[in-house]
Structure formats: C-alpha cells, structure tokens
N, C-alpha and C positions, 0 to 999 in steps of 0.2 A: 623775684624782684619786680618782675610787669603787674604781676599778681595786686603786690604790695602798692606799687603806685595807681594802679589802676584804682584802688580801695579808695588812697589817701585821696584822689583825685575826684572820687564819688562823696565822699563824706567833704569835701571841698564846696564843689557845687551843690550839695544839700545846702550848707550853710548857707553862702551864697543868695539860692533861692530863699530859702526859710525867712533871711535877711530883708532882701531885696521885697519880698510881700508882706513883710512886719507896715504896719502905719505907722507916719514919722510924724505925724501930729496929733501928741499929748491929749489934746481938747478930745479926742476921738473916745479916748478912754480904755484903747488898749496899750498895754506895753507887757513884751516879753522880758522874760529876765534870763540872767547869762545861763542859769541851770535849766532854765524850761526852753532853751536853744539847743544845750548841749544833750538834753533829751530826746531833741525831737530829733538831732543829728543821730545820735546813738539807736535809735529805733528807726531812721530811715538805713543805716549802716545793717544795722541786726534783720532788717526784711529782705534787704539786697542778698545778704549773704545766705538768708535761710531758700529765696529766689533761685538761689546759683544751685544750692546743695541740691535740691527739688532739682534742678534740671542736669544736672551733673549725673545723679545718681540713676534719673531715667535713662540716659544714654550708656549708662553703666551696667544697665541691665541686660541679661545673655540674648535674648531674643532681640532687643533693639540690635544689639554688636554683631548677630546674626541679620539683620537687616540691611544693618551699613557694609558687613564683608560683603554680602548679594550684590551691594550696585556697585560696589567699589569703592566706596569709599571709607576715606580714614578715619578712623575713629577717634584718633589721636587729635586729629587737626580741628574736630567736631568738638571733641573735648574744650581744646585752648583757645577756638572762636567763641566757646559759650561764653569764656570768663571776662570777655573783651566788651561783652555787651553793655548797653546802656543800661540802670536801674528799670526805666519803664518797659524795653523789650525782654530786659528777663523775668520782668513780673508778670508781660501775657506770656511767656515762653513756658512758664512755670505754672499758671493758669490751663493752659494746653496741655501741658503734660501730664497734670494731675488727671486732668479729662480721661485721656487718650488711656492713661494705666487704670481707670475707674473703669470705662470702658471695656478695654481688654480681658481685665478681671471680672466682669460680670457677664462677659462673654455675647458683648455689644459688637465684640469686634473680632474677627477672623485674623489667622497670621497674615494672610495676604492684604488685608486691608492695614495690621499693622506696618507690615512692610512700605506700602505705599506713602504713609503719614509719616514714618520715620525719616525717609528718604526725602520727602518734601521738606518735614523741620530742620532736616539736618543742612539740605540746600537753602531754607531761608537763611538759615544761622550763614552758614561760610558767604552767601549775597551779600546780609549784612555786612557781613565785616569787611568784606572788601569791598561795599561802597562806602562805609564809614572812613576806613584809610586814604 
C-alpha cells in the first residue's frame, strides 16, 4: 500500500515538475503535448523503479546480508527505507551500487572493504529516512 502511494506520489511530482518547466509562452515555440507528458511521466516512473530494483537487489545479495548481520543491522528495515527514497537519491544510490558490485567483482574490493561500504549505505539510507520523516 506505502509501496503504491509512494509510486503514485512520484509519478505526481514528475508531472508536476515536467509541467511546471514546460514554457507557457506559445511565441517560444515549444509546446508539449498530453502524449509526449505522459511519456516523459512513464519513463521517469520506469527509471525510478528500475533505481529501486538496482538497489533492492544489491542489498539482497548474500555478502551484503552478511555485512548488515556483522554490524547489526536489519536488513529488513534497510530493505523498506530504500523504497521510501526520493527518485534522485535512489538514482545516486543505484549509481553507487552498480559501482560498489562492479568493484567487488573485479576484485577492486576486499570483503572487508565491502563490509565497510555496505554499512555506511545502509546508515545513509535509514539517516535518510528518518530526516526525510
């Protein structure tokens, strides 16, 4: 249900904005039309969510979950603060992650260094949220 509004509520202020920085005078010589809105809505919805997936599934992965039990924390809660985030922090969130698992995989990075990076993301995320609240 938070899931859901929280969507409706992004794809709200996309519009919004997308709106709000259209130009309201004709003479300019742009004008959007209602399809090339609901596009740009639908593609800023379709990156958020591919954003989330991206950062949903790095936290999903065994070593990170082995990194969050290490310090104590929940992975559960890490989980449900990601989905809470704003479209632009889950875009660097999800920029970072990509990093961090390109990284790891090319063996840029130690467990222990991933541990340390998980720990930190996972504490920006739950900051986040609770100065966002």
């Amino acid at each position: 249900m938070r899931t859901s509004l929280s969507r409706i509520c992004s794809v709200f202020l996309v519009a919004v904005i997308c709106f709000t920085s259209l130009p309201l005078n004709a003479a300019q010589g742009q004008t959007v039309t209602p399809s090339e809105l609901r596009d740009a809505v639908r593609n800023a919805a379709a990156a958020k969510q591919k954003n989330l997936e991206q950062v949903q599934s790095f936290f999903a992965e065994s070593n990170v979950q082995a990194a969050l039990a290490k310090s104590g924390m929940d992975a559960n809660r890490v989980q449900k603060a990601v989905s809470t985030l704003s479209a632009d922090e889950l875009a660097k969130l999800a920029a970072r992650t990509t990093q961090i698992q390109n990284d790891f995989a090319a063996g840029a990075l130690s467990n222990q260094d991933l541990t340390y990076i998980v720990i930190a993301l996972a504490a920006a995320v739950l900051v986040l949220v609770i100065v966002v609240a």
